[in-house]
C-alpha positions in Angstrom: 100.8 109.5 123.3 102.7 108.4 126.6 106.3 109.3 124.5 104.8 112.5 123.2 104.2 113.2 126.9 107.2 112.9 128.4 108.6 114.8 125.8 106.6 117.7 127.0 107.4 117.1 130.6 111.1 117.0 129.7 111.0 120.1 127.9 109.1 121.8 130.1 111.8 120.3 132.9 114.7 121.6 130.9 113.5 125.1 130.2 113.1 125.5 133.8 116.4 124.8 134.8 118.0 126.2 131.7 116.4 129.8 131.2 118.1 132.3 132.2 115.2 134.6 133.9 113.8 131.5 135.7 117.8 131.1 137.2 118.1 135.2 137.6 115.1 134.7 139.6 115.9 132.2 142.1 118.8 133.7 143.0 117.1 136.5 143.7 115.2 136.8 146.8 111.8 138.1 147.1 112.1 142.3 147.0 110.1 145.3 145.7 112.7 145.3 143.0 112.1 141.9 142.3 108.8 142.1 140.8 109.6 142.6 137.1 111.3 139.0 137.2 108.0 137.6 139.2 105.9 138.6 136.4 108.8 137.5 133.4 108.6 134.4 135.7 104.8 133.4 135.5 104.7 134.3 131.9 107.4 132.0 130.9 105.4 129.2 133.2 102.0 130.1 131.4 103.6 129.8 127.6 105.2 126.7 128.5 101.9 125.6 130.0 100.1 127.0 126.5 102.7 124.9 124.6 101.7 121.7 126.8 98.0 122.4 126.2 98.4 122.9 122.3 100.4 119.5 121.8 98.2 117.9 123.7 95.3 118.6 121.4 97.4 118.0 118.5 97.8 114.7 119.6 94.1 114.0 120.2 93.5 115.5 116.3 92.4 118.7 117.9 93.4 121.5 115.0 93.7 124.2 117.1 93.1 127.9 114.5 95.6 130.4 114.4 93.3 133.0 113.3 89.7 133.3 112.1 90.9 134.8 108.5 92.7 131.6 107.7 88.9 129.6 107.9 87.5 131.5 104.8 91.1 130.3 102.8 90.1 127.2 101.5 86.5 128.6 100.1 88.7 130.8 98.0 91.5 128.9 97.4 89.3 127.0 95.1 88.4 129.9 92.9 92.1 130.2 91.9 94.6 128.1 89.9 96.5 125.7 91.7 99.8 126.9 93.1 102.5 125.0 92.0 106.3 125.1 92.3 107.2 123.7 89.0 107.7 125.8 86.1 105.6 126.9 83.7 104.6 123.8 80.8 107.6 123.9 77.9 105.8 124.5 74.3 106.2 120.2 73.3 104.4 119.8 76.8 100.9 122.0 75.4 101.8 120.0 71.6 101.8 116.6 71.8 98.8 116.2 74.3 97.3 118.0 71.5 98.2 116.5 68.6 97.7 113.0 70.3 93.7 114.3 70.9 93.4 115.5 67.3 95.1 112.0 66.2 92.8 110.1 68.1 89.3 111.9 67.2 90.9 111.4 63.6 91.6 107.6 63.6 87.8 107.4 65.6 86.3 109.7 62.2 88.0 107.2 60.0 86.8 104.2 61.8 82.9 105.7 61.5 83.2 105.9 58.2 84.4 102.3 57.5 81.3 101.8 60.2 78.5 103.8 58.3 77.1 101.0 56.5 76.0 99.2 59.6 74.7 102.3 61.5 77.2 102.1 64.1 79.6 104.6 65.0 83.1 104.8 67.5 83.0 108.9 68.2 80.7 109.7 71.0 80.8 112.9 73.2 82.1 111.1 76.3 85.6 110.7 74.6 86.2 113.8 74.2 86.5 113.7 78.4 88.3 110.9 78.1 91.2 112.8 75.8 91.6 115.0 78.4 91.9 113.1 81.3 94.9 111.0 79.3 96.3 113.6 77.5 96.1 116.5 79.9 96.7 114.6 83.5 98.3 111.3 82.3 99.4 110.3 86.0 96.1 111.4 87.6 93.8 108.7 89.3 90.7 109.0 86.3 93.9 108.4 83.9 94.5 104.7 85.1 93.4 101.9 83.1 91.8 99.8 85.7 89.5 103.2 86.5 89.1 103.6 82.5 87.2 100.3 81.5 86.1 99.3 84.9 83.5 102.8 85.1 83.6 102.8 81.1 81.5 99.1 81.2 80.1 99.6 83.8 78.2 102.7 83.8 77.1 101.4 80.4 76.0 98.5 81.3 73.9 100.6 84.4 72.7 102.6 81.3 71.3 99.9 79.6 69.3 98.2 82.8 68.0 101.5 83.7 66.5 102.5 80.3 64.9 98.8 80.4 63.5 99.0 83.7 61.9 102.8 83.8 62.2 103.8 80.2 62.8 106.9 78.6 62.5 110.3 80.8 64.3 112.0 83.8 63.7 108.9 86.0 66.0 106.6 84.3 68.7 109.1 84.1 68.6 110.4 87.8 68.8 106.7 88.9 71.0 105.4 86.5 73.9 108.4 86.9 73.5 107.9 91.0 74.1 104.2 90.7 76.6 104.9 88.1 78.2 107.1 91.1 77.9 104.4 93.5 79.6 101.7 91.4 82.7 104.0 91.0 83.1 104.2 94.7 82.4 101.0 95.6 84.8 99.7 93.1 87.3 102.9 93.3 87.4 103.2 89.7 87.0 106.8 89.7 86.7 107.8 86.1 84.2 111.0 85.4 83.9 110.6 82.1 81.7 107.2 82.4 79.1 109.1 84.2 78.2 110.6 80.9 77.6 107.0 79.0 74.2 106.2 80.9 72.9 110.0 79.7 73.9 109.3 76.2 72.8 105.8 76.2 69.0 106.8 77.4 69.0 110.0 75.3 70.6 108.7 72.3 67.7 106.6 69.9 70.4 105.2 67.6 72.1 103.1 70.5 69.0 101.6 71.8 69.3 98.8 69.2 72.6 97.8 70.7 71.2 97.1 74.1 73.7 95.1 76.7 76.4 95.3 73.6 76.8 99.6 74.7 78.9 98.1 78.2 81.9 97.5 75.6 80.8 99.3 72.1 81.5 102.2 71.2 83.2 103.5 74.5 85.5 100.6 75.9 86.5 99.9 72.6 87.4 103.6 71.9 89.0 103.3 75.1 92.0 100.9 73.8 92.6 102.8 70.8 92.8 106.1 73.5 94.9 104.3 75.7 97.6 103.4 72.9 97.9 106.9 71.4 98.5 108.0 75.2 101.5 105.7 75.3 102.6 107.3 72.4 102.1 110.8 73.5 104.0 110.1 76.9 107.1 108.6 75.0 107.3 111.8 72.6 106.8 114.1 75.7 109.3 112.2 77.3 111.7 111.8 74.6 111.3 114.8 72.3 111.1 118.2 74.3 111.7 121.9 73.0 
């Protein structure tokens, strides 16, 4: 603060001595036909005393608003898509985050079938989420694999106690997605996707059998086989463009 100070002091110092209507004007002496540099002269002193005032607010996080149209930006801002100064996406980068999602929903089909027998089954809706959080935006927060398992076993796991403790109906599933919510912020494991597992978990009869075993099956375990065809879709997107 006390350096950004005397920056303005100094400035406003050496635009005193160095404008050339504040010098034209004390050379001057006071006259009738000196009046048009008067009034040149207190305008330069009140924008340089404007200036002072604006940094100073800027430097006690005062935003000061240039105009009353730029308030209503960001409300509409949202509504369109996000500006970007890259180009457009090439054709391999809209193919292989697509053909990696078909892959994996593919592989997870195969996998229920070898599962039927035992009632048990690795494609749930939640993964579909997943896909395009790893796929889509690979180097996005949700997209990290701390964020992945840490919501994905957790939220199930906050699933599971809240089905036991209040049962079926819209009780469990208010309180289990708001705690969900709360353990992704507390741990900053931001992963959306996971909010979805408590829902399916106290909706869905035909997991209720697997009770505590939901935290890591069917979704952290879908979750590895997820994260390996992402690998592979980042090396071909890397590697093979056109």
């Amino acid at each position: 603060m006390a350096a950004q100070l005397m920056n303005t002091s100094f400035s406003y110092y050496y635009n005193h001595q160095t404008n050339p209507i504040i010098a034209a004007a004390r050379t001057l002496k006071p006259s009738p036909s000196s009046t048009c540099l008067n009034s040149l002269l207190s305008l330069q002193r009140f924008g340089v005393f404007q200036r002072t005032r604006q940094e100073k607010r800027r430097g006690y996080g005062v935003v000061v608003a240039s105009s009353s149209s730029n308030a209503a930006a960001p409300l509409w801002d949202s509504w369109k898509p996000e500006k970007s100064s890259a180009a457009s996406p090439s054709l391999s980068d809209i193919i292989w985050p697509s053909a990696g999602a078909f892959a994996a929903m593919a592989i997870l089909g195969k996998m229920d079938q070898i599962l039927a027998p035992k009632g048990v089954s690795m494609t749930i809706a939640p993964l579909g989420a997943v896909c395009a959080v790893l796929f889509a935006t690979p180097s996005s927060p949700a997209a990290r694999k701390y964020n992945i398992f840490m919501a994905q076993i957790g939220c199930a796991a906050i699933g599971v106690a809240a089905f036991s403790v209040f049962g079926p109906g819209w009780l469990a599933r208010s309180a289990a997605l708001a705690a969900s919510i709360a353990f992704m912020i507390l741990t900053r494991s931001n992963h959306p996707p996971a909010a979805s597992l408590p829902i399916l978990f106290i909706d869905g009869v035909k997991l209720h059998h697997l009770n505590f075993w939901f935290a890591l099956f069917p979704g952290a375990a879908a979750c590895i086989i997820l994260c390996l065809m992402q690998e592979v879709v980042c090396f071909l997107k890397n590697n093979f463009k056109f």
